[in-house]
Backbone as ProteinMPNN parsed JSONL, in Angstrom:
{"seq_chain_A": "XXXXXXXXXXXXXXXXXXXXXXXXXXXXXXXXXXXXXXXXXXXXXXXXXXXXXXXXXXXXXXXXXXXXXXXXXXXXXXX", "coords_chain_A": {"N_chain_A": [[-153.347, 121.17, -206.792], [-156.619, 119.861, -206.754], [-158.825, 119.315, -203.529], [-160.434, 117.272, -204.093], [-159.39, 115.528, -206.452], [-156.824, 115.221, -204.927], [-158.298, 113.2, -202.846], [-159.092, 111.024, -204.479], [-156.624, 110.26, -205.85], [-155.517, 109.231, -203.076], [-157.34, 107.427, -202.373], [-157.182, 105.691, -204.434], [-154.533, 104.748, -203.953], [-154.632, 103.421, -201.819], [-156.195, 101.043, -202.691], [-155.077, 99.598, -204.727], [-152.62, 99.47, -203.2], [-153.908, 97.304, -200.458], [-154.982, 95.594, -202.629], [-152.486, 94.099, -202.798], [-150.952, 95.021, -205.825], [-149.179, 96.81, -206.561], [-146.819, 96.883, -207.717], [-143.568, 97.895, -208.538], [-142.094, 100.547, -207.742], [-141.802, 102.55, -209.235], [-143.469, 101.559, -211.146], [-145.91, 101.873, -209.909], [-146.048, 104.556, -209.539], [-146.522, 104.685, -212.284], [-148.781, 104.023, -212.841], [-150.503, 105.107, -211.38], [-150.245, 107.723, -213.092], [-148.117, 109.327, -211.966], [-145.384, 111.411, -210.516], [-142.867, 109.919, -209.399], [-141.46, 110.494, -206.775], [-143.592, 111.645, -206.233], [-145.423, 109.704, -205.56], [-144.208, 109.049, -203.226], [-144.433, 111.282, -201.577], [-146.877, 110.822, -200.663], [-147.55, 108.444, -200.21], [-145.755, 108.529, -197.461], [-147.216, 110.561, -196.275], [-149.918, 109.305, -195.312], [-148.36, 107.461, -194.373], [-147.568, 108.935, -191.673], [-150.501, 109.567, -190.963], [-150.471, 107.353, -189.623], [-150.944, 105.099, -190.83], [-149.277, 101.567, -191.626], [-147.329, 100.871, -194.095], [-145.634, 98.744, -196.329], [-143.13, 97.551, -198.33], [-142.178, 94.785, -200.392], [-139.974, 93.209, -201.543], [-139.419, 90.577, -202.531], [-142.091, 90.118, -203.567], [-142.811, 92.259, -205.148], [-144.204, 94.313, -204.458], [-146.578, 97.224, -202.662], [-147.759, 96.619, -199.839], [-150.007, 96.34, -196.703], [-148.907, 96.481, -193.67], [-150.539, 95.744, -191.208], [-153.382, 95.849, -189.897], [-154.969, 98.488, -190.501], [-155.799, 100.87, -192.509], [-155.902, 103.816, -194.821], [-159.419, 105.729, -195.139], [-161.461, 107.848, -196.893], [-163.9, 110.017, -197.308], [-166.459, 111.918, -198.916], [-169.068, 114.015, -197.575], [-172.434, 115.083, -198.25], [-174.576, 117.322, -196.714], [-177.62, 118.143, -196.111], [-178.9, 120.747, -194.718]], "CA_chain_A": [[-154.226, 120.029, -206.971], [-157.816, 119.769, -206.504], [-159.037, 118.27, -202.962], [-161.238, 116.104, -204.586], [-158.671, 114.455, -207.111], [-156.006, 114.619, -203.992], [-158.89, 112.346, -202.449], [-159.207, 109.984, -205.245], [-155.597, 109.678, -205.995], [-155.45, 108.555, -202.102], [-157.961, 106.08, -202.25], [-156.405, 104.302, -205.306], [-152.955, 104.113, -203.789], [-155.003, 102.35, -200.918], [-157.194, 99.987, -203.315], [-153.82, 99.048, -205.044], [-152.042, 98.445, -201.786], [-155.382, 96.675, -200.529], [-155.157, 94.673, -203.237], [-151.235, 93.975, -203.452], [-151.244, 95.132, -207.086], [-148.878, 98.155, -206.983], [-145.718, 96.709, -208.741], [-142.46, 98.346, -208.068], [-142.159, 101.959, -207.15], [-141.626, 103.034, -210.968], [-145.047, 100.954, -212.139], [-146.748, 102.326, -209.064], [-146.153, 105.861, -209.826], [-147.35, 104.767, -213.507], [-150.234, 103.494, -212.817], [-151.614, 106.668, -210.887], [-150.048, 109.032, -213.486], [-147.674, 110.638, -211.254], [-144.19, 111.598, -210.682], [-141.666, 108.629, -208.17], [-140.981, 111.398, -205.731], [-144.873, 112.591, -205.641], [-145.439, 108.636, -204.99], [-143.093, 108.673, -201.872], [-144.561, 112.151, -200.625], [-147.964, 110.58, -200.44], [-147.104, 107.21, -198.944], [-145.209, 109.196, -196.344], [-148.182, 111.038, -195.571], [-150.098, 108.048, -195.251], [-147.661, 106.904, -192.745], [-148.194, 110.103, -190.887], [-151.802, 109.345, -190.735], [-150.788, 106.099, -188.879], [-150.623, 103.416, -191.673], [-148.151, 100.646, -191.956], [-147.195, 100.453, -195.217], [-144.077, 98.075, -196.264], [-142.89, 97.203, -200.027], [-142.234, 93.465, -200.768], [-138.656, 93.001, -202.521], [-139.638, 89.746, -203.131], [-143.334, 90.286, -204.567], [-142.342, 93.945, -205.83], [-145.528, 95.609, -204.58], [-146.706, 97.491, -201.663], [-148.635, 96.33, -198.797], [-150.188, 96.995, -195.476], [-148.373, 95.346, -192.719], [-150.928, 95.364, -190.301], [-155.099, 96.209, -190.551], [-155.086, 99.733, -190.653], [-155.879, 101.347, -194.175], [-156.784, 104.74, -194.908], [-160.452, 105.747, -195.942], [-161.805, 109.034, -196.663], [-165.111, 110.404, -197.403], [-167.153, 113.228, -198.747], [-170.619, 113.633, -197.723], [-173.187, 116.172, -198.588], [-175.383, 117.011, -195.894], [-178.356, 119.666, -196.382], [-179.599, 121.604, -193.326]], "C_chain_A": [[-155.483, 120.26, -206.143], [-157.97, 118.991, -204.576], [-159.582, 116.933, -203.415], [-160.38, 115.173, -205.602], [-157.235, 114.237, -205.787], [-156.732, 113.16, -202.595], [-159.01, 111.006, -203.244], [-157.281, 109.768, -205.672], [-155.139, 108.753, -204.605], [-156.117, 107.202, -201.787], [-157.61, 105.321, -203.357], [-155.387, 103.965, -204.9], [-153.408, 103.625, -202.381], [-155.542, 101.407, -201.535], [-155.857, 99.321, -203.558], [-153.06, 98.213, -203.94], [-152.744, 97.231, -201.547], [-154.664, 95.622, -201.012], [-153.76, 94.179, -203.887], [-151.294, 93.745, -204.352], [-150.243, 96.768, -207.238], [-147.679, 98.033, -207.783], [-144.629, 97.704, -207.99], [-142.789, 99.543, -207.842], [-142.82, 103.078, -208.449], [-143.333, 102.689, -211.337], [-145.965, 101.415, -210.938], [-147.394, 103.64, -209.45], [-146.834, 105.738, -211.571], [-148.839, 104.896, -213.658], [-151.036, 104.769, -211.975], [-151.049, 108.246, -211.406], [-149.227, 110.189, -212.674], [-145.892, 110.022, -210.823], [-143.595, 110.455, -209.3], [-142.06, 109.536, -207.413], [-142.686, 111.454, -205.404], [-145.135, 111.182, -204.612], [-145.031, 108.833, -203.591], [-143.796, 109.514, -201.033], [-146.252, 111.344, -200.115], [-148.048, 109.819, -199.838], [-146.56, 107.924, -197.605], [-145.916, 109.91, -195.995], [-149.533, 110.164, -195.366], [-149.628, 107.539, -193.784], [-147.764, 107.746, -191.778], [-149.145, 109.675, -189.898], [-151.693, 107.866, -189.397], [-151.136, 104.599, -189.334], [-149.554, 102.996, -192.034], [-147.716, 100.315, -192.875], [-145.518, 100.089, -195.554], [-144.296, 97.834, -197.85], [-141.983, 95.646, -199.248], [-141.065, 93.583, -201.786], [-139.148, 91.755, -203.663], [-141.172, 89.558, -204.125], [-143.748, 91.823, -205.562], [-144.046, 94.289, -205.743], [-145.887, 95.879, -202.364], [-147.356, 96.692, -201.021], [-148.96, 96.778, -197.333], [-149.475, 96.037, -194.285], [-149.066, 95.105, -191.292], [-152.969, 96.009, -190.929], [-155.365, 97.364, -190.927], [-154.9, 100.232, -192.41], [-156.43, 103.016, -193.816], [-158.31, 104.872, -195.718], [-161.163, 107.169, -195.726], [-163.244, 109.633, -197.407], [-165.51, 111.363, -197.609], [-168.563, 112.802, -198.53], [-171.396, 114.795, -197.619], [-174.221, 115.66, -197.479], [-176.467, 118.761, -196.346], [-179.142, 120.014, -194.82], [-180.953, 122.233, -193.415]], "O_chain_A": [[-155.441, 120.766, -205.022], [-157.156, 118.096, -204.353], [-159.196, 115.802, -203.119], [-160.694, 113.983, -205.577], [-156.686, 113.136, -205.749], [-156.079, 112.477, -201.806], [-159.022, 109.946, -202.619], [-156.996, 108.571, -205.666], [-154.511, 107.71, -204.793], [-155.668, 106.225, -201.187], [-157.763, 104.11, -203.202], [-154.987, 102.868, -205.289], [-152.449, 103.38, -201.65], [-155.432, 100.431, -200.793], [-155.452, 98.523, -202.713], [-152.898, 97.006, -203.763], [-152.453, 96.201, -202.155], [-153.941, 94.869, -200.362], [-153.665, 93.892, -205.08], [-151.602, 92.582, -204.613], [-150.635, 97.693, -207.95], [-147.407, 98.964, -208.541], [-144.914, 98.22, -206.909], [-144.002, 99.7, -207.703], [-143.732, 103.898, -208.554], [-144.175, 103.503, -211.715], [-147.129, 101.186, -211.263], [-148.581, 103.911, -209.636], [-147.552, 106.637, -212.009], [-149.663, 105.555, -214.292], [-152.192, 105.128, -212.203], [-151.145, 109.341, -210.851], [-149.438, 111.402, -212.641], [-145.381, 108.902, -210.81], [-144.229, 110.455, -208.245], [-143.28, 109.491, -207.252], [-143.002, 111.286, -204.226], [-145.116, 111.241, -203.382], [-145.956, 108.679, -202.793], [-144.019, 109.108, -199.892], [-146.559, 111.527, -198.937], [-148.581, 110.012, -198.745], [-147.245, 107.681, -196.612], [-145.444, 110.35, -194.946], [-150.416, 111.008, -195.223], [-150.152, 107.329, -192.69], [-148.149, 107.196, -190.746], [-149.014, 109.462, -188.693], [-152.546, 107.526, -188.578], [-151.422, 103.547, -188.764], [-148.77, 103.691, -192.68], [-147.51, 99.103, -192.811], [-144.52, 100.742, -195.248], [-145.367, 97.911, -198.453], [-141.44, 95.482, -198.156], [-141.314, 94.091, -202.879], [-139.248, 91.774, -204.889], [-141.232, 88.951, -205.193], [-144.652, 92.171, -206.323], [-144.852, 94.459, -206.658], [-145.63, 95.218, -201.358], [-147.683, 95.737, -201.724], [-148.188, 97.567, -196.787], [-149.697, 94.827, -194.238], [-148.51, 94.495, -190.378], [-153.441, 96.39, -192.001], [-156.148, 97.39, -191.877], [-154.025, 99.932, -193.222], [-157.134, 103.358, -192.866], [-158.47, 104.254, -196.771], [-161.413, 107.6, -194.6], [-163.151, 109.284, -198.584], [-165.228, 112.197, -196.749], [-169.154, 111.812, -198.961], [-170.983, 115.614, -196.798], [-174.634, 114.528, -197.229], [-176.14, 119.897, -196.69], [-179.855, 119.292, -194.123], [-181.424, 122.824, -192.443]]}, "name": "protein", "num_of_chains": 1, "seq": "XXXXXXXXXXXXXXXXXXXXXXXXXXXXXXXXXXXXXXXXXXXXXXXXXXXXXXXXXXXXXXXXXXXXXXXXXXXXXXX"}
């Protein structure tokens, strides 16, 4: 995988969170085109990073359990 789509798949499975909108595990992994398991490895690197991320039984979607989000950035600089 590309960096640049392993960057944008990261920042949607933060917008989603974000915006408790990720649905169960299954409709999570739908919604960003990718395999349960890949789901899990990515959240878990995520948590790595030092974000809190909890799933909601009762509202079946992820969330952040405290302020911390990831956010990542390219920026072109010319010299």
């Amino acid at each position: 995988m590309s960096l640049i789509k392993y960057i944008e798949r990261i920042s949607r499975i933060d917008s989603l969170i974000h915006l408790k909108a990720t649905g169960t595990p299954e409709e999570f992994a739908q919604k960003l085109g990718i395999k349960r398991s890949t789901l899990f490895q990515s959240l878990q690197e995520m948590r790595v990073l030092g974000v809190n991320i909890k799933y909601s039984f009762y509202r079946q979607t992820y969330y952040y359990a405290d302020e911390h989000r990831i956010r990542i950035t390219l920026e072109r600089t010319v010299n």
